[in-house]
N, C-alpha and C positions, 0 to 999 in steps of 0.2 A: 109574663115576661116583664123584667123592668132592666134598664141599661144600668143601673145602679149595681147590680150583680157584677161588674167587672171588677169593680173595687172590691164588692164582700169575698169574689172569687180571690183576689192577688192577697188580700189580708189574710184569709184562709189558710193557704199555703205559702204565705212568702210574709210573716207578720211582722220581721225583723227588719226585711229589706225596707233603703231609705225609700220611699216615694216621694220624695219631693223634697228641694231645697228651695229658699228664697231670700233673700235677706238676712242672712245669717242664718236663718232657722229651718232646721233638719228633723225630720218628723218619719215614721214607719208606717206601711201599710196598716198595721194595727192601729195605731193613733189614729191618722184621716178616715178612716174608718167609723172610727169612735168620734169624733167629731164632726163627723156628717152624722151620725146617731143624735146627738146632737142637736145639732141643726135642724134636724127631721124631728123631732118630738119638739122640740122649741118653738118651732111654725106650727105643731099640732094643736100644742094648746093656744096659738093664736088663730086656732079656726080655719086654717089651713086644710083645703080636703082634696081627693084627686079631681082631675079636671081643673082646677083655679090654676090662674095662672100669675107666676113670681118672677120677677125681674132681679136681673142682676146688671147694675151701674158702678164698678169697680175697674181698680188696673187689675193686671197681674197678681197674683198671691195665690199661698196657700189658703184662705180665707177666701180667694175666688173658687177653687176648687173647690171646699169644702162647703160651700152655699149649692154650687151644683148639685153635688150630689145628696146632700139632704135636701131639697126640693125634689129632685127624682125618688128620693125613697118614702116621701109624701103619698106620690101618685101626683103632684101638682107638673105644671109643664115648667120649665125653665123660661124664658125669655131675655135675651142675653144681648145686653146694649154697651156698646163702648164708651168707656169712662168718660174720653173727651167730646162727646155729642154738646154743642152749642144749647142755649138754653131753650133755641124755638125750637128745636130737633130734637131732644129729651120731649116738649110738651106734644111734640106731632106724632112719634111712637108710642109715648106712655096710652095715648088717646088708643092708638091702633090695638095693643096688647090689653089693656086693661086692665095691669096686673093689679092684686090684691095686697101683695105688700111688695116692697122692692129691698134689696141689699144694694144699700147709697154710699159713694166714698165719702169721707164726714168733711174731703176738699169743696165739695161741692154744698155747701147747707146755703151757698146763695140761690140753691134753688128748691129750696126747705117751702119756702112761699108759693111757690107756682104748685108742688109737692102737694102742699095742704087743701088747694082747691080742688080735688080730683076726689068725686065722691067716691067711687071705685075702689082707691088708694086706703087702706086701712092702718098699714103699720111702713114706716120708714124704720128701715134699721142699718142704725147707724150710732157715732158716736155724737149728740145733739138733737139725735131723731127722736121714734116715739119709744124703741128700745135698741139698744146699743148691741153690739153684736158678742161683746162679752157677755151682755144680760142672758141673751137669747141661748146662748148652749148653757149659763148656768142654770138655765130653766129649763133645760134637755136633760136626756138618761144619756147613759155609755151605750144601752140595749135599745133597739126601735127594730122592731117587722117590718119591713120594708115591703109596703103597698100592688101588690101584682096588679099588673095592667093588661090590655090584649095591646098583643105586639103592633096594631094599629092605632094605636092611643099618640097625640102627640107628645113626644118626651122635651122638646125645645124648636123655640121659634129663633130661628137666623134672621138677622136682615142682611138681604141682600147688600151687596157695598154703593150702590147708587152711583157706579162709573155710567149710566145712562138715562139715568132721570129718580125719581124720585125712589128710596129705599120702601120693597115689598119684605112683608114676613112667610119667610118657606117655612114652612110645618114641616117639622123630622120625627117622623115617629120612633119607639123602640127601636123595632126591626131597625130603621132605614140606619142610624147611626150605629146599631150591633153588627150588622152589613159592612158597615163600611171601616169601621176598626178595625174589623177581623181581618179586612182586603186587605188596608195597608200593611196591618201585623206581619201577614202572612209575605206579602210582597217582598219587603222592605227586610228579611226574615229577621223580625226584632226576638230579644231574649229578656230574660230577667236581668241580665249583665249589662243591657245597655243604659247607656247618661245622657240623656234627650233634654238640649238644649231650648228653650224657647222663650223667645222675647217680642213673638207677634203675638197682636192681643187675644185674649182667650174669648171674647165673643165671636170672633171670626171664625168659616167653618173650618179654615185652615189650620189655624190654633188652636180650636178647641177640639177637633176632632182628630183630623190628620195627626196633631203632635199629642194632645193632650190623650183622648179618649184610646188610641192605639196604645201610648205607652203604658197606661195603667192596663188594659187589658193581658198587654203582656208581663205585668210584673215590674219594667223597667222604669228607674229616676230619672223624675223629671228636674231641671235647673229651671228654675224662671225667673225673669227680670223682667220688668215691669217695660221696659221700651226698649230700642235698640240704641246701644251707647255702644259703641266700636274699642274704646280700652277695657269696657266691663265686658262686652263678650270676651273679648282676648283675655284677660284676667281667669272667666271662669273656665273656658277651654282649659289652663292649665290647672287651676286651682282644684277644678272636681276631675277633670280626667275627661272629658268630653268624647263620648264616641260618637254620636249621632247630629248633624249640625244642618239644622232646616233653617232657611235664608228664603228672597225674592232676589232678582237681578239687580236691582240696584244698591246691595247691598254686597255683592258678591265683587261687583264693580269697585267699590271704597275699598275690601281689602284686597285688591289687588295692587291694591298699593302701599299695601304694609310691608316692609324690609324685613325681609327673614321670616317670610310668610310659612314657609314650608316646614320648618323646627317648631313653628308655636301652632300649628294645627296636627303634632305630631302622636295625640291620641283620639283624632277624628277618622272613623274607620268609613264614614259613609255620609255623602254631600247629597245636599235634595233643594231641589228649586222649586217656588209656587209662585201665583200668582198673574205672571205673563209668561210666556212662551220665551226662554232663553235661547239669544242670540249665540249661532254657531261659533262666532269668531269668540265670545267670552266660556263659553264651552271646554274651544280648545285652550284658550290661553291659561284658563286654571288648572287644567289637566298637565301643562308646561310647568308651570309656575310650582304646583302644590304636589305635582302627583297623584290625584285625585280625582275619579269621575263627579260629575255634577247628573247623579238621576233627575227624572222627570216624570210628570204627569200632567193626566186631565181631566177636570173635576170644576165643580160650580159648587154654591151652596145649594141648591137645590138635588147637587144629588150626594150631600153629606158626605164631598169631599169624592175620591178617587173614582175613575171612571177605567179609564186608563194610565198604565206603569210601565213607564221602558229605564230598566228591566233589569235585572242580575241575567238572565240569559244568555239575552243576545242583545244589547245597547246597541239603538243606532239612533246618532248624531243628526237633528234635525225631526225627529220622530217625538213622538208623546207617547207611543210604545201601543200595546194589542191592549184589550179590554179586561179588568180581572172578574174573579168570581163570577157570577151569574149576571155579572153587565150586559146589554148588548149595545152595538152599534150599528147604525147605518147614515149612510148618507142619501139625502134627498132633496129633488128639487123642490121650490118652490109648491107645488100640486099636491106633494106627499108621495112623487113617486120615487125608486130605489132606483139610484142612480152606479153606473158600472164602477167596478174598479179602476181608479186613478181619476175618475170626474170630480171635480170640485164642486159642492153642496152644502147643505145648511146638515149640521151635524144632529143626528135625533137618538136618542137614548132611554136604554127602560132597564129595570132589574128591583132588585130590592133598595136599592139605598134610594133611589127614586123618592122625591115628597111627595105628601101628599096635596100640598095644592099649597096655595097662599092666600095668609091669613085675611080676612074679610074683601078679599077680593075675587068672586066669582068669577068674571071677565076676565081678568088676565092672566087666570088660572086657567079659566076653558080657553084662552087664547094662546096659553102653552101649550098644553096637549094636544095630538090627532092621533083618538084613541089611546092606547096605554105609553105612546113614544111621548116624550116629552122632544120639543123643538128648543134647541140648547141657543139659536141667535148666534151659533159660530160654523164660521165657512172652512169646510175639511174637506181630504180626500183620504181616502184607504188603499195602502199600495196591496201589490198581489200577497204577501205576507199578513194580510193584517193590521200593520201596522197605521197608528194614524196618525194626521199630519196637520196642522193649525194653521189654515190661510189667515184668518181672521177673523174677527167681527164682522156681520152684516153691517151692524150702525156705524162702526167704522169706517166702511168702504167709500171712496170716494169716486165720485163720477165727473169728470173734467171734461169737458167737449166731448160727452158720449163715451166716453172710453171709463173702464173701471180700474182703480187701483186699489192695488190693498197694501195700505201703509208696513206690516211687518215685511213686504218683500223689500221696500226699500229700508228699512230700519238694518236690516239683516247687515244689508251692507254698508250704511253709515259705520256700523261697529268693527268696521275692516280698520278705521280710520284710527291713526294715531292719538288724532288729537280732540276725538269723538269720548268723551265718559258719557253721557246719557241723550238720547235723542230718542223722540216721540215726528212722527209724521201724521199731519191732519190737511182736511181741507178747511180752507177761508172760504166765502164769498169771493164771486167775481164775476161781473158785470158780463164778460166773452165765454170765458168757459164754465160758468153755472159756479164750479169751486176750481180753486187754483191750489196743486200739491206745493204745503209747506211743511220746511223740517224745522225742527226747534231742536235747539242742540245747548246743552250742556258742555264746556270741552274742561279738558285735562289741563289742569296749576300750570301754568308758564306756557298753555299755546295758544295760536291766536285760531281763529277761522277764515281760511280764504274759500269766502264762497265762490271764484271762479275755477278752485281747483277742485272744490268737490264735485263742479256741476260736471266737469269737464272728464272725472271718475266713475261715476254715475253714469256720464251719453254713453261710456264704452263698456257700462253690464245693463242698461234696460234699454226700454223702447222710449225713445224722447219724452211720450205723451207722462213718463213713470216718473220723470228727473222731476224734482223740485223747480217752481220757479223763484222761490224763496227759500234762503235760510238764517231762520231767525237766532241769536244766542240769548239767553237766561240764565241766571242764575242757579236756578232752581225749579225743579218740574212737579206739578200739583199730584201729589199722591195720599189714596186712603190709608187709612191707619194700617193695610195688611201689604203694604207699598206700591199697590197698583197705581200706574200711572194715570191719573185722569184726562181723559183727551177731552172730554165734555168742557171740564173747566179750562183748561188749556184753551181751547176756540176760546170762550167767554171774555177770556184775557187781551185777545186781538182781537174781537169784533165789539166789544164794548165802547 
């Protein structure tokens, strides 16, 4: 088995169709194909062998793709780091991964130097580097065999996004991301007709799997832009015809304030949200606004991407939907016991997309598992249906005078709120009650915040201890590259 077959499968049969647009340039299954061939004999003769492992430090491109999957058809693993990584977080992963050569953006050669001291480190390729990436496929064939692995083999290392402390590398094997394409494929029911936008980054397992590895499996073009710009999304929705359009909540938020929203997303057949758990009230309002359901799911990098999908079936609002393929769920306490239907619990999960551990980290990898369940660190319940339900974060929860909260119940309904665009709730320190619930809030161009009329909204849907005793505004809310909100940094910001 090697994951690299989804591509040689879509080129097989579909060699014409475009796979991928970027920056002007429009390319066929048969080309990317041919140029991960490429790619894959050009790392050969740099000594390149299965098992090594290859970094990729890039935006968005076809030239991101196309480094992927010549590394997979190596047999080498992937190792897949986001272009913007600060210069001590590029040397703190590079150290972790070890890769043997890396594909470097040629923006970055200020860190050519730090590059050069990593014995490890053999070929930078880049444009300044030890060879250039045009060098490198012209020193490839069109033809390469592509390397069989045992579907246990790792094919790419994720880092975790570090919303809770330091970024770990999940190992995804074969299997676990063929697994998981084929879920969403299936789910989501993608075709060769589809135009799958994406402008989150391709290391993240969202991006690269969810949108990237599902759409090649099925045959379907991909559009990619390097970051999210709001007139270039809108540009390419019209310009290639967009059907498929994958966002986070905070970005769903911004166009909800585009004028004439509903005409210019008028060949998006199908909305998908990741990330965080989207707020009921922005749910409905795009479904008002657009006409348009906002799907959903639940998924970690560790379990390359979808866990659960709700749902073409039966959508229900508030839900993360039943579990696909050979997933399982359960819910359990603390102990590791299976707790009943509608208890709230720490969410544990096992199937094939499942990783296989994390990268040199024995301990926090046996500190995942109890036995083959992997302990996902998020607090759920399972209604009589099936269905599952995202209280939250354990390391989120707050505990204020004994009492616990869990921040998205009051988030839920900060987004009731007019004059509410984005709000995160955390605990501070506090001398009386151990933490004190604060909201931080974002609000909407031209309104103000009165915080004695949110608190006064708020006494009359929770239990006082739930109300905020604070509510802070910012400008702007600290989010990873995949737009998850960071609450880790967010505290750092008022307790500094």
């Amino acid at each position: 088995m090697n994951l690299a077959g989804i591509l040689e499968y879509s080129a097989r049969f579909f060699p014409e169709r475009t796979a991928a647009i970027s920056q002007g340039r429009e390319i066929s299954y048969a080309f990317l194909n041919e140029e991960a061939n490429r790619v894959a004999s050009g790392l050969a003769r740099l000594n390149i062998r299965p098992g090594d492992n290859v970094a990729i430090c890039q935006p968005n491109g076809i030239t991101w793709i196309a480094a992927y999957f010549g590394i997979l058809k190596t047999g080498a693993t992937a190792v897949t780091l986001f272009s913007g990584l600060s210069e001590a977080e590029l040397n703190q992963l590079l150290d972790d991964g070890r890769p043997r050569a890396i594909f470097m953006d040629p923006g970055r050669l200020s860190c050519l130097e730090v590059l050069r001291k990593k014995p490890y480190l053999e070929n930078v390729i880049c444009a300044g580097g030890d060879i250039s990436y045009e060098q490198l496929i012209e020193t490839g064939q069109a033809e390469f065999r592509t390397i069989d692995r045992d579907r246990s083999d790792t094919a790419a290392i994720l880092y975790t996004g570090g919303t809770t402390g330091r970024p770990k590398g999940a190992m995804l094997s074969h299997e676990n991301i063929l697994t998981s394409a084929s879920n969403v494929a299936v789910q989501e029911r993608s075709t060769e007709e589809d135009r799958a936008l994406c402008f989150l980054p391709l290391n993240h397992v969202f991006g690269q799997i969810h949108i990237m590895a599902s759409t090649i499996y099925s045959a379907g073009s991909l559009i990619i832009l390097p970051s999210f710009d709001l007139d270039e999304v809108l540009d390419c929705i019209r310009d290639y015809q967009v059907t498929k359009f994958y966002s986070v909540p905070t970005v769903y938020v911004r166009l909800l304030a585009v004028n004439g929203l509903k005409e210019r997303l008028k060949s998006i057949r199908y909305c998908f949200s990741a990330a965080a758990s989207m707020a009921q009230e922005l749910v409905r309002q795009w479904k008002e606004v657009t006409g348009l359901s906002i799907y959903e799911a639940y998924g970690l990098t560790e379990s390359a991407s979808m866990v659960t999908y709700n749902h073409y079936n039966r959508h229900v609002v508030g839900s993360v939907g039943t579990p696909v393929g050979t997933v399982e769920v359960a819910i359990r306490d603390p102990k590791g016991k299976d707790l009943d239907t509608g208890q709230e619990g720490e969410i544990c999960i096992r199937g094939l997309s499942i990783m296989k551990g994390y990268l040199n980290q024995p301990r926090a990898t046996a500190d995942a598992f109890r036995g083959t369940w992997f302990r996902t660190g998020d607090v759920g319940l399972l209604d009589e249906q099936g269905y599952l339900y995202i209280i939250d974060r354990i390391k989120d929860l707050i505990i204020t005078g004994g009492e616990n909260v869990y921040p998205s119940e009051v988030e839920e309904l900060l987004y009731e709120r007019s004059e509410v665009e984005e709000c995160s709730v955390i605990g501070l320190p506090d001398p009386e009650y151990g933490e004190r619930v604060t909201a931080v809030i974002v609000t909407k161009a031209g309104t103000k915040l009165k915080s004695a009329e949110l608190k006064e909204f708020l006494k009359e849907r929770l239990s006082s201890y739930k109300v905020p005793k604070e509510f802070l505004t910012v400008d702007e809310l600290p989010k990873n590259a995949a737009g998850k909100i960071l609450k880790r940094e967010l505290k750092k910001n008022f307790t500094a």
